[in-house]
N, C-alpha and C positions, 0 to 999 in steps of 0.2 A: 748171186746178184739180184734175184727177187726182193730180197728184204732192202734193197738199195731204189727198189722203181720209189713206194710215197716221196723220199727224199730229189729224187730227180723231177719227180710230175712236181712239186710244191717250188721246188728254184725255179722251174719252165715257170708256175704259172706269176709267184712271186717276181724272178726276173728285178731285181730292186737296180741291175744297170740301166735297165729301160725310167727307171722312175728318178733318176739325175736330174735329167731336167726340170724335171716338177720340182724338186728339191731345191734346188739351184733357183728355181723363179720363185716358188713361196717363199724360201728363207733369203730373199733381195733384201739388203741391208739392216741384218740381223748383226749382232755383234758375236764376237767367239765365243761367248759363253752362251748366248742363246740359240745357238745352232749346235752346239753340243748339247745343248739341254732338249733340243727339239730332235736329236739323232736319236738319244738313250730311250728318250717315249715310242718314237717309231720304231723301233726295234723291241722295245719292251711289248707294246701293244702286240705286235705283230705274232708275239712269243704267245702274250694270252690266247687270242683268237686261237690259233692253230690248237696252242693245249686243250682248252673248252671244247674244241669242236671234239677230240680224242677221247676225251674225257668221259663229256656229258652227250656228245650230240646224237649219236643213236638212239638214248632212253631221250630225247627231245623229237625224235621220231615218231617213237610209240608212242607219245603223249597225245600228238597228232594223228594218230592211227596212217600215218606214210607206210609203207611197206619198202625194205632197203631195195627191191627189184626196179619201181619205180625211181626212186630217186636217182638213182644206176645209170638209170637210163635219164632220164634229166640231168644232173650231175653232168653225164657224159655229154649233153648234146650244149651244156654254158661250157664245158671245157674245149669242146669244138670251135666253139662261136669264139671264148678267147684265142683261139691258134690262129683261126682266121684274122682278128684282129693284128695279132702280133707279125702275122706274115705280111700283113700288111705296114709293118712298124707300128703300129699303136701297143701301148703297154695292155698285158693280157687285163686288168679288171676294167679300163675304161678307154674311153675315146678323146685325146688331146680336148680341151676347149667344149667338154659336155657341158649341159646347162646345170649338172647336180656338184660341178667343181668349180664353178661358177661362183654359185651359191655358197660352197664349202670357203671359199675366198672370204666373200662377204664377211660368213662367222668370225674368219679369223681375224678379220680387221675388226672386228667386234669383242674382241678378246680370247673368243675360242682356241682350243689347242693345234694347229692345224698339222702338228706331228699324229696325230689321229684322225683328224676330217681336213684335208681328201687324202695325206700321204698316206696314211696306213690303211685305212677303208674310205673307198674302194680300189685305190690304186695299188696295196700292194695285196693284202687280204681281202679278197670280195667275196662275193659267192661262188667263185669256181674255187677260190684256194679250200673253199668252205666244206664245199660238196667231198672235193676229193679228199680231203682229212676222215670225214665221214665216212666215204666208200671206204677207205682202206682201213678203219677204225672196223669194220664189221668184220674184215677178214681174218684180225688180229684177233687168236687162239686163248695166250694168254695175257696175266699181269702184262708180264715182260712188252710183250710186243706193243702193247697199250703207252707202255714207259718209254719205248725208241720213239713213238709218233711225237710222242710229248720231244722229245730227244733233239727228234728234227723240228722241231718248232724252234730251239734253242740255235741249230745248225743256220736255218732262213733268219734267225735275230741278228744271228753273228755276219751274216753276208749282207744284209740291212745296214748294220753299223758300219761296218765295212765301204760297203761303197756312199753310203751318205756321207760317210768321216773323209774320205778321198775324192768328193764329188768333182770337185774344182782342179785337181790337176785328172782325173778319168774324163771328165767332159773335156780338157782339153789335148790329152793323147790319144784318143777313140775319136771326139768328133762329132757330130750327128751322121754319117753315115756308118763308122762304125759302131755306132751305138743300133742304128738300124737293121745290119746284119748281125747283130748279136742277136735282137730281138728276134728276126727270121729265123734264126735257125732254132733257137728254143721253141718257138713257136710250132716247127715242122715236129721236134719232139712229140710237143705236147698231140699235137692232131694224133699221132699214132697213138700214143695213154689214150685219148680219148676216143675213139675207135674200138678198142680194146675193153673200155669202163661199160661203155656203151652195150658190147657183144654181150658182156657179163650179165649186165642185166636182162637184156630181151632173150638171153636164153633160159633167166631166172622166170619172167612172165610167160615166154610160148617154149615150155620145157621141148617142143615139137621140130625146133628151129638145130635140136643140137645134132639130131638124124638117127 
């Protein structure tokens, strides 16, 4: 079951049941083909970011002279701060009503794609999805393992598509409250992975801490 945690931390942090209603309120009188067409990018996107991060994002570390211990530990403490969020129902990359999706509205009434600003970044891939593809890219031995992360990047497109393509009758069998406790309880997941991501690291920094 090891090799099944990055796929479980990335649905906790993704969660795209939680990101319904944004969906549902951006795409307000969009026509059928443009809400299909605004699903397939959100899902597309979402596939990129997660690959990129597998891919390339460690040698994007070193470039920056970051060390994987630190990040670890930061990684783990935005993936806290999402759980917190989501226990408290907010979706794990953002806050209902921030001022940066606000903003991301604007673009879109200005033409921008907003299958990508604000639905895919930051509300479904943000920096927590970001971090942990990264952590769990460093642990990954070989190719192989390299290629499942990519793998599961495809698995969160597919669950993206999925409930954006069903958002309208899920918001109306779930509800907002069970939409809420879905959110919670992924949320409680995730606080544990990140706990855990967390340990990782600061035992990578104070090698002293493992006893």
């Amino acid at each position: 079951m090891e090799f099944l945690k990055p796929l479980i931390a990335l649905l906790a942090i993704v969660n795209p049941l939680a990101v319904v209603p944004f969906f549902i309120h951006y795409t307000e009188g969009f026509n059928t083909a443009q809400k299909r067409r605004t699903v397939q990018v959100a899902a597309f996107t979402a596939f990129c970011v997660i690959a990129v991060c597998a891919m390339v994002g460690l040698q994007i570390l070193a470039f920056f002279g970051i060390s994987l211990a630190s990040f670890q530990v930061g990684g783990g403490m935005l993936l806290l701060i999402s759980a917190l969020n989501m226990l408290n129902a907010h979706p794990a990359e953002a806050k209902p009503h921030a001022p940066e999706l606000e903003g991301a509205a604007d673009k879109a009434a200005q033409g921008d794609s907003i299958a990508v600003v604000p639905l895919t970044i930051p509300l479904l891939t943000g920096p927590a999805a970001m971090s942990t593809v990264v952590i769990y890219a460093d642990r990954a031995s070989n190719f192989w393992q390299h290629l499942a992360l990519v793998g599961y990047g495809v698995v969160v497109a597919g669950a993206t598509a999925l409930c954006f393509s069903l958002a309208t009758p899920i918001s109306r069998v779930l509800g907002r409250t069970g939409i809420n406790v879905m959110t919670r309880l992924m949320g409680l997941i995730l606080a544990a992975l990140a706990v855990e991501v967390m340990a990782g690291g600061l035992a990578r920094l104070f090698p002293a801490l493992r006893g």
